[in-house]
N, C-alpha and C positions, 0 to 999 in steps of 0.2 A: 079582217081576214087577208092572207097573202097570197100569193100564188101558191107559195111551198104547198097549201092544203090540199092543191087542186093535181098534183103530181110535179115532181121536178129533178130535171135533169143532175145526175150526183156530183156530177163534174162542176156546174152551179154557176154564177157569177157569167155576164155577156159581156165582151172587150171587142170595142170596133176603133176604126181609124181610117184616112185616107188621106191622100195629099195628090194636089194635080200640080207639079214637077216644073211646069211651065210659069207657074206663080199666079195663074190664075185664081179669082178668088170663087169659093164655092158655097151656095145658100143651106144657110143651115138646117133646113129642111131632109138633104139628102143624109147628113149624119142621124138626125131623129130615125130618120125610116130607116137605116141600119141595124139602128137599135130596136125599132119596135117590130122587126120581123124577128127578134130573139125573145118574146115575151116570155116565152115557158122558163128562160134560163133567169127569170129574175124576181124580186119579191118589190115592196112599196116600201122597205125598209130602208134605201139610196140609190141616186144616181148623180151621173154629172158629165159635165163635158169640158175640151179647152180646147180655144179656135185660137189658130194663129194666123195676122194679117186684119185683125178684127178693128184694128184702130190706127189706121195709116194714118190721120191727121196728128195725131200724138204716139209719133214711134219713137220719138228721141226722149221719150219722159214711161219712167216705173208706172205700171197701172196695179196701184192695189184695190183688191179687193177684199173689203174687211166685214166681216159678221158681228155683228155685237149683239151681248143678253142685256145690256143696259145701260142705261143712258150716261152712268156714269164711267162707264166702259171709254164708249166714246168720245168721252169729252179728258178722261185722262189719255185717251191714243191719239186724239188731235191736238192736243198740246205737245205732246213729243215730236210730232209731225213736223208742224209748223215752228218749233224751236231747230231743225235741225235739215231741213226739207225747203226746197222752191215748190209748193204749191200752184202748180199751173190750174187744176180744175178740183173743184170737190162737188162731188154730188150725190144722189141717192142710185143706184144699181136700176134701171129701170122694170118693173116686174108689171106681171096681169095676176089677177084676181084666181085662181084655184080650186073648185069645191073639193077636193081634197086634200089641200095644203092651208095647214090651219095653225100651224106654230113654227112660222118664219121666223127667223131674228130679224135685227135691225141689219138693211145692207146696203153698204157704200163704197164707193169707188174714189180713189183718189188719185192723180195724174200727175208726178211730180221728179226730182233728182236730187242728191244731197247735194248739200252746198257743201265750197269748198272750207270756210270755217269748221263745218263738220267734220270734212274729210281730214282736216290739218290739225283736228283735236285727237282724233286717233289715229294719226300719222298713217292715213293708210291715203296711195294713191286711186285705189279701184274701187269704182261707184260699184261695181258687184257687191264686194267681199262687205262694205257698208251697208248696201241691203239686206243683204244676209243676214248679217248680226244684229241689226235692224228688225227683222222681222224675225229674228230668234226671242228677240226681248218681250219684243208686245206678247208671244205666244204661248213663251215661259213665265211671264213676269206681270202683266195687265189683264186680272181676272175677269173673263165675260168678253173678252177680246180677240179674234182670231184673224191672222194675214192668210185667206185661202188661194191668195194670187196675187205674184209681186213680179210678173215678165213686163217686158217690152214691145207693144206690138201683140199683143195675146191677151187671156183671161179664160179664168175657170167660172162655171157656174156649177153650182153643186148644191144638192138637198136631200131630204128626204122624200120619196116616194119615186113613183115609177118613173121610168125616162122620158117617155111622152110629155107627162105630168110637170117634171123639170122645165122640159124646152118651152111647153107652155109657159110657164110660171117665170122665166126667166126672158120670154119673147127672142129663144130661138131664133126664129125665121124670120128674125128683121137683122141680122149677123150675118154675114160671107168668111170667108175664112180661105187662104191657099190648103190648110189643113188640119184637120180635128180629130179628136179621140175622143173615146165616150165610152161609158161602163154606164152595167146594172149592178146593183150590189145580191146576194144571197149571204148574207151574212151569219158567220159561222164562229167565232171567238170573241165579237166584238160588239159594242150595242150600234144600232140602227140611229147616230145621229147627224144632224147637219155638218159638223166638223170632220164627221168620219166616215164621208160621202167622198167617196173617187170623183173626180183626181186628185192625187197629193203632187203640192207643186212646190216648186222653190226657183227665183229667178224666172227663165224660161223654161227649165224643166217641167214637166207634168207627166207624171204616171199614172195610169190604170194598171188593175191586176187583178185576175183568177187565178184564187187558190190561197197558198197560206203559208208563209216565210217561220219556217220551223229552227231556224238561227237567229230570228228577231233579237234574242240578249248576247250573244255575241258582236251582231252587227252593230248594236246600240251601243255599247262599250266603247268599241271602234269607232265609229262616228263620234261620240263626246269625249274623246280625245286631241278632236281637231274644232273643237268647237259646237257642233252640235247638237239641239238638244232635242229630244223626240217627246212628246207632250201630248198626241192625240189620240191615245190609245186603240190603237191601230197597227201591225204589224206593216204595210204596205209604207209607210211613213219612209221605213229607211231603207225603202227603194230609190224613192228623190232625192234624199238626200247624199245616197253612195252615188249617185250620177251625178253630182254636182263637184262630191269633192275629186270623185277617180279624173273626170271628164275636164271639171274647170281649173281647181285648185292643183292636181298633180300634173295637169297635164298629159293624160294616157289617151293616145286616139281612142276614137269612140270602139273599135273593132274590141282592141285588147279589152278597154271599160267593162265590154258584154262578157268578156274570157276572163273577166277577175270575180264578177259575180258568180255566172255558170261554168266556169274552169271545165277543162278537159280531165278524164279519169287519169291516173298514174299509169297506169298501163299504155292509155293513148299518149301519153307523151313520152312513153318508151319507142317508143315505133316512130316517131318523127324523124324528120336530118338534123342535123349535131345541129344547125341556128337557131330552129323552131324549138327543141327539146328542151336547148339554154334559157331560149327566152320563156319558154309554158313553165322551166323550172322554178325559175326566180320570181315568175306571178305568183305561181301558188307559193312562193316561202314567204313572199314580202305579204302579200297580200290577202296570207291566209284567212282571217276576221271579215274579211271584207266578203268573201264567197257567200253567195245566198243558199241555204239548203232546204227541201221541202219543196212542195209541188207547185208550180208558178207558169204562169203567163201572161207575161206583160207587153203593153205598149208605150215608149216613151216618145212624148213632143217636146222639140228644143224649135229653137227659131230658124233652122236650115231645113227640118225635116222631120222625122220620124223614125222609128225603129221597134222593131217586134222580137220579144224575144223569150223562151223556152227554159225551164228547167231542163238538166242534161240526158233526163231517159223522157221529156215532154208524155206530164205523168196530167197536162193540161192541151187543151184542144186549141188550135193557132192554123187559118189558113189564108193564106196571100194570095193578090191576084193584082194583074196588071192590065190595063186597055190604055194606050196612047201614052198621052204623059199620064194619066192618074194610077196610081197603087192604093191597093184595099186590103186590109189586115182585119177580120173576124172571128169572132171563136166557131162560125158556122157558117161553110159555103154559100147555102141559102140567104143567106144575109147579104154577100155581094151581090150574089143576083139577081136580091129586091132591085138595087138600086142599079146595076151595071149588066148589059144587054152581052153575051155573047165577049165576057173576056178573050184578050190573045192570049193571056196567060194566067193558069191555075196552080197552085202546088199548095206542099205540105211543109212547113220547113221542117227542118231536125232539128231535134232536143241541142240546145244549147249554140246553135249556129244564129248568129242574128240577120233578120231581113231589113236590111237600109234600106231606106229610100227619101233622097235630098232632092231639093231645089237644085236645077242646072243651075253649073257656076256663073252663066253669063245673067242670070235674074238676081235683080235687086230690090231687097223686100224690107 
């Protein structure tokens, strides 16, 4: 039985976040109780979190985190590994026992960089852009195999069943973090399994999201033009993935990135001054495939920070709050103020404005 039986909120699906700015690291504890003050907003069909800062002792090496349905899964994925990969550490994902989580896959983390033979076989200089394609291959291509986390200094954990249940299962509260995100799933087009458990990540990216990308095959299109390949049948997928290519591979400040997904109406950008108008004009020409449409709220973690962001009539619930250096991003007020006493600051953003929030520049993380 799910919660849906028990009554649930239509808007659906619980997106939390915080980040304490100062680089402070924060116990994972305070993201679970974020989440489980949203219980009504979610079902035991997925949850998941991504903590960044989680693994200072190995920040200069990729932390993949791989799922596998079989053991010959991961013996043809660590053979690719190790032919093309510095292997610094391999090990098992460390988890606790569950009486409700009872069809885990196999789960392992691996701590590594390509080598530069690798790199000099596909004449590429950037350990990113080799990741990527990297863990496009195992995803597309090594059945029973899946890359659910490939950042620097971060990690996802993600499963099926409630949030609580995850952090458990996953041992949560022995992690700190500068900053996390974390969803409940209520799943609504899609089946309820470990691969398609929020967050969807790529590099340091990671997404969460409420609601439902009604562009999915436009955006896909667009995306497997540049290489991309979407495989988890999931519409949320080519959330991370459009953040990686607007953000890393084009180059588009992160401001615009948010204005190419949730664009301004044609009307608002009649009313601009002649620079803004130019510039909103040629996002939306160049960029038009790339627009997310459909009712959305998401939060995304890269390795400076965070950001929250709204479909353009925020047709999904999104409310920010600040006390000192921490920012908090919820789908429900009540949620910050499980865990934060008497915010300086509360608000609502607007449909399609995004709320930053970075590490000061003078912290090194």
């Amino acid at each position: 039985m799910t919660y849906a039986s028990e009554g649930h909120i239509p808007s659906g699906c619980a997106i939390a976040a915080l980040i304490d700015r100062s680089g402070q690291r924060v116990p994972g504890s305070v993201i679970v109780q974020l989440m489980a003050s949203m219980r009504e907003r979610v079902t035991d069909l997925g949850a998941g979190y991504a903590g960044y800062g989680i693994y200072p002792e190995m920040r200069n090496y990729y932390a993949f985190h791989i799922m596998y349905a079989s053991g010959a899964a991961q013996v043809q994925t660590e053979e690719l590994l190790h032919r093309h990969f510095y292997v610094e550490r391999d090990e098992v994902i460390p988890t606790r026992q569950v009486e409700s989580i009872t069809d885990s896959p196999l789960l392992r983390r691996y701590f590594l960089r390509p080598t530069s033979i690798a790199l000099a076989e596909k004449r590429l200089k950037d350990d990113d852009e080799y990741v990527r394609q990297t863990v496009m291959h195992i995803n597309a291509d090594i059945d029973g195999a899946y890359v659910f986390s490939s950042g620097r200094n971060m990690g996802v954990f993600k499963g099926v069943g409630f949030p609580e249940s995850i952090a458990e299962f996953y041992r949560l509260h022995e992690y700190k973090a500068y900053s996390w995100i974390a969803h409940g799933r209520f799943p609504t087009n899609t089946p309820g399994w470990w691969g398609g458990a929020h967050p969807f990540s790529m590099l340091n990216w990671s997404i969460v999201h409420n609601g439902e990308i009604s562009s999915y095959g436009i955006n896909r299109r667009y995306l497997e033009m540049f290489g991309y390949k979407c495989t988890l049948m999931t519409d949320t997928e080519v959330m991370a993935y459009l953040v990686d290519l607007l953000i890393r591979v084009h180059e588009l400040p992160l401001y615009l990135a948010c204005k190419v997904m949730a664009p301004p109406f044609w009307d608002q950008i009649d009313r601009m001054d002649e620079h803004d108008r130019g510039t909103f004009e040629k996002l939306r020409q160049v960029y038009a495939s790339a627009a997310v449409n459909g009712p959305f709220g998401i939060v995304c973690g890269y390795a400076r920070g965070m950001f929250g962001l709204n479909d353009r009539v925020k047709l999904r619930p999104m409310i920010a709050a600040e006390k000192g250096d921490l920012v908090y991003i919820a789908s429900e007020e009540s949620a910050i103020h499980s865990v934060c006493d008497s915010p300086d600051r509360v608000w609502n953003p607007r449909g399609g404005e995004p709320v930053i929030a970075e590490l000061y520049r003078e912290v090194m993380v």
